[in-house]
N, C-alpha and C positions, 0 to 999 in steps of 0.2 A: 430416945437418943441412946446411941451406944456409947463404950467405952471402944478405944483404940486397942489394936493388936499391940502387945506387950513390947514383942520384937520389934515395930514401929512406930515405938513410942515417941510422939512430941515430935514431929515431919511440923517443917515449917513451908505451908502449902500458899499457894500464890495462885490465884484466877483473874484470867486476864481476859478483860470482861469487854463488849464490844456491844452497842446499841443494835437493837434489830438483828439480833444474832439469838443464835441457840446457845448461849454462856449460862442465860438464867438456869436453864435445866441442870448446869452442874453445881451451879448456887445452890438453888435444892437439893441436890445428893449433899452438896455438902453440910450443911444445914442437918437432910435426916441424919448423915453418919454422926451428929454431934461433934465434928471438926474442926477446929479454931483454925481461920484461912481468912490470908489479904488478899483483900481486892485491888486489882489495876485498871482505872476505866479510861475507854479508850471510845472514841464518838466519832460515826461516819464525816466523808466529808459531804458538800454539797449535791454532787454526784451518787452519793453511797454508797462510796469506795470506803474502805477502812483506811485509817491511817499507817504510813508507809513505818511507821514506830515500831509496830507490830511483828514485822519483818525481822524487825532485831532480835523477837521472841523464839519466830517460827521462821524458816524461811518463807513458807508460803503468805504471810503474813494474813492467817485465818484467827477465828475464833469460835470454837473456846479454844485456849489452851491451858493448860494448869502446871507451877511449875511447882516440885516437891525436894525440899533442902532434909537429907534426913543424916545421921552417920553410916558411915563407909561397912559393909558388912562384914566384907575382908580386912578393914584396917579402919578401928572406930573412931580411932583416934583424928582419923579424915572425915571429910564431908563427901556427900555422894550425890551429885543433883541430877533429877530426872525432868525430862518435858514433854509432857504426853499431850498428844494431838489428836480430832476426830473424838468425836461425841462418843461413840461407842468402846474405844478402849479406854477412855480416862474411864467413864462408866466402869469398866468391868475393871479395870486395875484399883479402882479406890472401894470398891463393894468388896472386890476379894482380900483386899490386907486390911479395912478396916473397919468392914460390916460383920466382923463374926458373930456379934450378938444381936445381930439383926433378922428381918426378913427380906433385906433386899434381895436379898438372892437366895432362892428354892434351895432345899435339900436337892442334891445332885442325884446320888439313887437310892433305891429301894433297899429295906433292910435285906442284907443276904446278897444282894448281887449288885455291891462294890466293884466296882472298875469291868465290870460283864456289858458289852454292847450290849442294847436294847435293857440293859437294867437303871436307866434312867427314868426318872419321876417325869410324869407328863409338866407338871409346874416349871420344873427346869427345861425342859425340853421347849417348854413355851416359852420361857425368860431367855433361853440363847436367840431363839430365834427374832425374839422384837425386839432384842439387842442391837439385830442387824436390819433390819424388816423398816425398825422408825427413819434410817435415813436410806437405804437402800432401795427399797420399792416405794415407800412412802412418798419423800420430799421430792426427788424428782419431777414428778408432774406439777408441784406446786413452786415448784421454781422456773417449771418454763410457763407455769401462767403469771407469773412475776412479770417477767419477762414480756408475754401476750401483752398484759396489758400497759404495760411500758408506752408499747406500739399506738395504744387509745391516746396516750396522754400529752401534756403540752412539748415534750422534749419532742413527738415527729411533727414538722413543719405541717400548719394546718389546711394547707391545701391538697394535702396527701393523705392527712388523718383521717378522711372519711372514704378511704380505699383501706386504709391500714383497720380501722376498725370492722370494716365488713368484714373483709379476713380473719383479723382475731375470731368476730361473734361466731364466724361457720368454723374455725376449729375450735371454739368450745365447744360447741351443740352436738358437733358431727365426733369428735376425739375424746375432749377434754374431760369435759364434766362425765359423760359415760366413763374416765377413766377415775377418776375421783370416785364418782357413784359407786364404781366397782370395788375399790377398798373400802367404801365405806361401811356397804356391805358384807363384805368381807367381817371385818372387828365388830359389826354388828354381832353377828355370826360367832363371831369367838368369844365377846361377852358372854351372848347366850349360853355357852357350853364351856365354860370358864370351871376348871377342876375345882369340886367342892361348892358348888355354887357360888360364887364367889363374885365377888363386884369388880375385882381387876382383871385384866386379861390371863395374870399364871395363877389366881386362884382368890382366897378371900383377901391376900395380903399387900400391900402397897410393896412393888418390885423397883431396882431401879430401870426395867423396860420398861414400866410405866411411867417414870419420870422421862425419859427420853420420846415419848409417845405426845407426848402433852403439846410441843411447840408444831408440830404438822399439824394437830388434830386444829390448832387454835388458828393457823396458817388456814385451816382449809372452810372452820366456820367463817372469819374474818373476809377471806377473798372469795367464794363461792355460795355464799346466803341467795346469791340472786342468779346462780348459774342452771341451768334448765338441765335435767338429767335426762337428756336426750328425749328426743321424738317430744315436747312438749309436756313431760309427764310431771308436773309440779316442778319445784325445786330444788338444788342437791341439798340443802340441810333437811327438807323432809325426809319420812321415812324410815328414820336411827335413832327413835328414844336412847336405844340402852348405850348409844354414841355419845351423844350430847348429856346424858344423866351422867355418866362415865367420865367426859371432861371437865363438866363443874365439880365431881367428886373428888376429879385430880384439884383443882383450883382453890378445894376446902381445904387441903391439908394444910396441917397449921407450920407444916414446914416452909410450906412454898409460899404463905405467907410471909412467915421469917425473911426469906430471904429476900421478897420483893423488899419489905422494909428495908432490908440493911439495904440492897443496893438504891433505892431510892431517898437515902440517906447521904450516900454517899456523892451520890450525881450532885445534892444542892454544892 
């Protein structure tokens, strides 16, 4: 656990925390940064829509959102409050002002060629980009088979569902799961060649792109265990030891235990 940035000292941090949402994963940042932070929980409705409450946070009324009551920079004597949205800037806004004695975030570059394009650290290089990568290429596919299988289930009237399911099963077989398979692939691949030999994807040390990497990876065992990886070749969890050794690795950290305790703590 770290100590906070000096100049940031004592941010009175707020997470606004939303079931079936990717909120956990900033639970966990919050958790490694060693950050004292209130939670607000907030429970789908029937439909699993969020509540319109939320709204009042965010406009879009998403989550996560996190909100930060810190002093005024230009004038202390005020209050300053910020509200950051989207997984990947709270990410990078709270790693940068309060992870300095941490490893969430790689050495940016190499000794000697500070602020030199191309004199960045491959580790950083790989921490910016699955910064972006876990909800940008990632989640996509696994929200439109959210979605797919919506189509299977009791909400489409059941005299239709077995038209709507044939549909779903050939675009998973013929799109889908070949599209999953293909990233899984992928991170397989970049474990294997993970700077330093290293068990995380930017090298030996737990980043926070590997905390933001965690809810797709658990999105894609959880709904594709029994999705066919095209042309009938097994199934898409086979194939990725260093995938799935890699997601329960993430699942040991005793942060991201932490933080399930507090938030299930907090639900009673």
């Amino acid at each position: 656990m770290a100590s906070q940035n000096p100049q940031a000292a004592k941010p009175k941090i707020t997470l606004y925390w939303l079931n079936d949402s990717r909120a956990q994963r900033i639970a966990w940042l919050l958790e490694e940064l060693g950050l004292e932070y209130d939670v607000k929980i907030f429970q789908r409705d029937a439909d699993m829509k969020a509540p319109v409450e939320l709204e009042k946070v965010h406009p879009l009324g998403k989550s996560p959102v996190v909100g930060i009551t810190l002093p005024d920079p230009v004038d202390p004597t005020k209050q300053k409050e910020l509200v950051l949205a989207e997984s990947g800037l709270i990410a990078q806004y709270l790693t940068e002002h309060f992870g300095h004695q941490t490893s969430l975030a790689p050495k940016r570059y190499r000794d000697g060629q500070e602020g030199q394009p191309g004199g960045e650290t491959d580790e950083w290089l790989r921490y910016q980009y699955y910064l972006h990568y876990a909800e940008g290429s990632l989640m996509p596919p696994m929200v439109i088979a959210l979605v797919l299988r919506i189509l299977q289930g009791p909400k489409v009237p059941f005299f239709v569902r077995p038209i709507t399911s044939v549909a779903v099963e050939k675009m998973f077989s013929v799109w889908l799961g070949p599209e999953i398979a293909k990233h899984l692939a992928f991170i397989e691949s970049q474990l294997e060649t993970s700077p330093g030999n290293g068990q995380y994807l930017c090298g030996p040390s737990l980043t926070a792109a590997d905390i933001l990497m965690v809810y797709p990876l658990q999105d894609a065992r959880e709904r594709f265990s029994q999705v066919t990886a095209g042309k009938g070749k097994g199934k898409l969890g086979e194939g990725f030891p260093k995938v799935w050794a890699y997601l329960k690795r993430l699942e040991e950290e005793p942060a991201y235990k932490q933080a399930e305790s507090k938030i299930k703590a907090l639900k009673k």
